[in-house]
C-alpha positions in Angstrom: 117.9 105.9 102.4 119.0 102.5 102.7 120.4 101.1 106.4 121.8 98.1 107.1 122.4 96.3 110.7 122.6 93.1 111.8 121.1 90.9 114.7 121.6 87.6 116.3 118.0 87.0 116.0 115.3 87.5 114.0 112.2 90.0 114.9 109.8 87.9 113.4 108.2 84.3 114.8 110.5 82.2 112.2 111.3 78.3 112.5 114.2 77.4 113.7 115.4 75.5 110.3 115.9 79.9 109.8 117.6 81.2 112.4 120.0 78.0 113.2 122.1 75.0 111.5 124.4 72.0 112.7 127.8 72.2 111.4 129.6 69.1 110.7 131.2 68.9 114.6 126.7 68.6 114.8 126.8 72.1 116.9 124.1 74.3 116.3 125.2 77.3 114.6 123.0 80.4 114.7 122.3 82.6 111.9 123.2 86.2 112.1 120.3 87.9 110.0 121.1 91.6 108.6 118.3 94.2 107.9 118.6 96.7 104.8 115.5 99.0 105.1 114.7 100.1 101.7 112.0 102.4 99.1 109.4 100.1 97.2 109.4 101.3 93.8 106.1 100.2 91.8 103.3 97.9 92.7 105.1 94.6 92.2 102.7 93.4 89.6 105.3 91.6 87.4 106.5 89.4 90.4 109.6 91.7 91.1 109.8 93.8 94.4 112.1 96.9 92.7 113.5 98.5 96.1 114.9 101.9 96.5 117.7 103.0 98.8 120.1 106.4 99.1 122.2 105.0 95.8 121.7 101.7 94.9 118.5 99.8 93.1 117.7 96.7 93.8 115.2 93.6 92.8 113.7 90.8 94.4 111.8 88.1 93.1 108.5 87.3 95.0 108.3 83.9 94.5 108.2 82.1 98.0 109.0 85.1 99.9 107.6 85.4 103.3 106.2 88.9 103.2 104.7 91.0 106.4 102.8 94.2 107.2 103.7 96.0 110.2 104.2 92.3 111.5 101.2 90.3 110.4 101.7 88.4 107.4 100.7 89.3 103.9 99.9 88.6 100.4 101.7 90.1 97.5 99.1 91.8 95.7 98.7 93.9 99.2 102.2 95.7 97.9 101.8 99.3 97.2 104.4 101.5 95.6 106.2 103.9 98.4 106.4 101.9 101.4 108.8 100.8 103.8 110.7 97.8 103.5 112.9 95.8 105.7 114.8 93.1 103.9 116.2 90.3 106.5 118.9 88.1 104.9 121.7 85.7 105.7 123.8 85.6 102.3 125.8 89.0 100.7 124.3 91.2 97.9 125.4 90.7 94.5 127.2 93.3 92.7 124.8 93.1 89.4 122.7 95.6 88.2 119.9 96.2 89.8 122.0 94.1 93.0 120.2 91.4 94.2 120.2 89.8 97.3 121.1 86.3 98.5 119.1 83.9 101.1 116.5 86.1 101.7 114.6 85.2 105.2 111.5 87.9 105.2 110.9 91.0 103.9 108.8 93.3 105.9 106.9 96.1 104.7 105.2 99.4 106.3 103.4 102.7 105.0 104.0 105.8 106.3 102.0 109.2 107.4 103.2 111.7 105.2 100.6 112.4 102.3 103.9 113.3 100.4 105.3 109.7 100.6 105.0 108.3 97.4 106.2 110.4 95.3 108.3 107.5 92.7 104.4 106.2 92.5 102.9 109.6 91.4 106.1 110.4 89.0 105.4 106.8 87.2 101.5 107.5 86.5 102.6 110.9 85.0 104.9 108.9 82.8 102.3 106.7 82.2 100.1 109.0 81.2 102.7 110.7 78.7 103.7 107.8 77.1 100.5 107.5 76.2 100.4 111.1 74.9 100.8 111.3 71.2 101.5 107.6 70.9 103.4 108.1 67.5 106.5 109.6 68.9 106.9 106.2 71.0 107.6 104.4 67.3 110.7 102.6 67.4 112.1 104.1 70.8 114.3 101.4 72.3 115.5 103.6 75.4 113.7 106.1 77.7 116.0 108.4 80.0 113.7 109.9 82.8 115.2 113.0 84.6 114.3 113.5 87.7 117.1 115.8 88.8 114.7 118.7 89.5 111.6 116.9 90.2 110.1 118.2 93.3 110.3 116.2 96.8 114.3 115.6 96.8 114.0 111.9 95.5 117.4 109.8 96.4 119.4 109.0 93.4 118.3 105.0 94.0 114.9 106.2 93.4 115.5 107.9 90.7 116.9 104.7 89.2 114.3 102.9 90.1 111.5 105.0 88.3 113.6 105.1 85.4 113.4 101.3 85.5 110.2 100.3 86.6 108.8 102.6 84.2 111.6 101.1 80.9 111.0 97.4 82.0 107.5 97.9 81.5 107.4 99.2 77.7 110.1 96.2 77.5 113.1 99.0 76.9 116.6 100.5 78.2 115.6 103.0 80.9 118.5 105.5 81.4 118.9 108.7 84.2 120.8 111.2 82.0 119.4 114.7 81.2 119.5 116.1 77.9 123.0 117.4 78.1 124.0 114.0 79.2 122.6 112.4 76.5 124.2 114.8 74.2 127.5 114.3 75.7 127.5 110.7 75.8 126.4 110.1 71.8 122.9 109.9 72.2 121.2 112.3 70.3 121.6 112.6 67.0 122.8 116.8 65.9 122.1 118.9 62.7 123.4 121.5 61.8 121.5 124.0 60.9 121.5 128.1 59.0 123.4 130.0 61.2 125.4 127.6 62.9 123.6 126.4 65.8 122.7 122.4 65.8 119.2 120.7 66.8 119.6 117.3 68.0 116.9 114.6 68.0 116.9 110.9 70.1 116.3 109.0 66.8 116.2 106.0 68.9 114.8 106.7 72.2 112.6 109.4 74.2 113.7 111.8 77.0 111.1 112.4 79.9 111.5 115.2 82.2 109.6 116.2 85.1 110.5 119.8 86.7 108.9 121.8 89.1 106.2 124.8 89.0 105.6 127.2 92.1 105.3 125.9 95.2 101.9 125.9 96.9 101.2 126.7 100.5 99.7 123.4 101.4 102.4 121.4 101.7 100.8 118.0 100.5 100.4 119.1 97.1 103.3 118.8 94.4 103.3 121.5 91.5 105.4 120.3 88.0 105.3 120.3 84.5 106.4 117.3 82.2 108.2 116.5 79.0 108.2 113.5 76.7 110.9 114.7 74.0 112.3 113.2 70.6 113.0 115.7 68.7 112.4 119.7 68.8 109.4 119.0 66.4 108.4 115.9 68.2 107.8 116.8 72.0 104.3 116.8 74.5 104.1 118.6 77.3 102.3 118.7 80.3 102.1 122.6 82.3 101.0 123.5 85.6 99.7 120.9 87.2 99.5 119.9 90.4 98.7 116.7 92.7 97.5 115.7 96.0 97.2 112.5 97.8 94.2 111.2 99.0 92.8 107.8 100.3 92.9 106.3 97.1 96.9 107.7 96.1 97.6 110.1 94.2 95.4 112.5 91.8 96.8 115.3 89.5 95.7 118.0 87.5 97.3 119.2 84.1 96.5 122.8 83.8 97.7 122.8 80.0 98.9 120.6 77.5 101.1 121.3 74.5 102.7 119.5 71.4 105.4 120.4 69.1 
């Protein structure tokens, strides 16, 4: 969830060049900062900090951003996917998609306790890891739609953007959120008819991922699914039954079948 306040001051130990100015009458005007606290999405590895909050997405370039965790400062390559962020700013937020923000002071970032965290990280190594599935089927996709409406763990709708682009801007194509019957709806898929009346529909230019859940297991940490990488309904991988855990290094999952069609 994201949550915005604001402050006549900043938190951290910033110059003063930051927090004030002189106005033409040569009075020093302070700065009111505002605080969004946000999802990170992804590892940062391309230079762009893709942030999560109830609804929105947003991005935020790393170049000369002062970064800090849990107040001591940082270096980008210490950003993993799931923590906390707290963006401090003095400007608006662009209405662009993802938004962006402007006059950025600090952001500062945070993990958290629960093993159950980052879940956006393990859904993007299972993508990952079907994409790489069957390779072929990837031929000529130019959009990927990831649905995540029933994926276990209650994600927010702005993370469920964000996967869908972290994981699209990496393989360089349109990520969408829609579910198959969106797709459909909206012109998508391509439909044949077929004996009998009924119609099979393939993605002629794009593949659907899906990621549903499996039964619930009694230790809470762990997160039971299966996965989809679709095209066509003679042109699908699947991956059954499996289920993850976090550990000290992230997350680990098992697939307890895999199937193609």
């Amino acid at each position: 969830m994201s949550v915005e306040h604001t402050k006549p001051y900043s938190v951290f130990n910033y110059s003063y060049r930051n927090l004030c100015y002189i106005n033409e009458y040569n009075c020093m005007i302070f700065r009111t900062n505002k605080c969004m606290t946000l999802r990170v999405v992804g590892d940062a590895s391309d230079g762009t900090l893709v942030l999560a909050g109830e609804t929105e997405l947003y991005t935020l370039p790393l170049d000369g951003l002062t970064l800090y965790l849990d107040g001591s400062s940082m270096d980008a390559s210490e950003i993993e996917s799931g923590m906390t962020a707290e963006v401090w700013y003095t400007g608006g937020v662009q209405e662009t998609y993802p938004a962006k923000f402007s006059q950025v002071v600090a952001v500062s970032l945070s993990r958290e306790d629960d093993a159950r965290y980052d879940l956006c990280g393990l859904y993007l190594q299972v993508l990952e890891d079907l994409w790489n599935k069957d390779a072929g089927l990837n031929g000529g996709a130019e959009i990927v739609s990831v649905d995540l409406s029933k994926a276990p763990g209650g994600l927010t709708a702005g993370e469920k953007a964000a996967v869908a682009y972290v994981f699209a801007q990496k393989h360089g194509v349109q990520g969408l959120t829609m579910t198959f019957d969106e797709l459909r709806e909206e012109g998508y898929l391509t439909g044949e008819k077929l004996e009998g009346g009924s119609t099979a529909y393939s993605f002629t230019n794009g593949l659907l991922f899906t990621i549903t859940p499996e039964e619930t297991q009694d230790n809470g940490a762990s997160v039971c699914f299966s996965a989809e990488k679709w095209r066509s309904p003679l042109g699908a991988y699947y991956f059954t039954k499996c289920t993850a855990s976090r550990g000290d290094n992230g997350w680990e999952y098992t697939v307890g079948a895999e199937m193609i069609s």
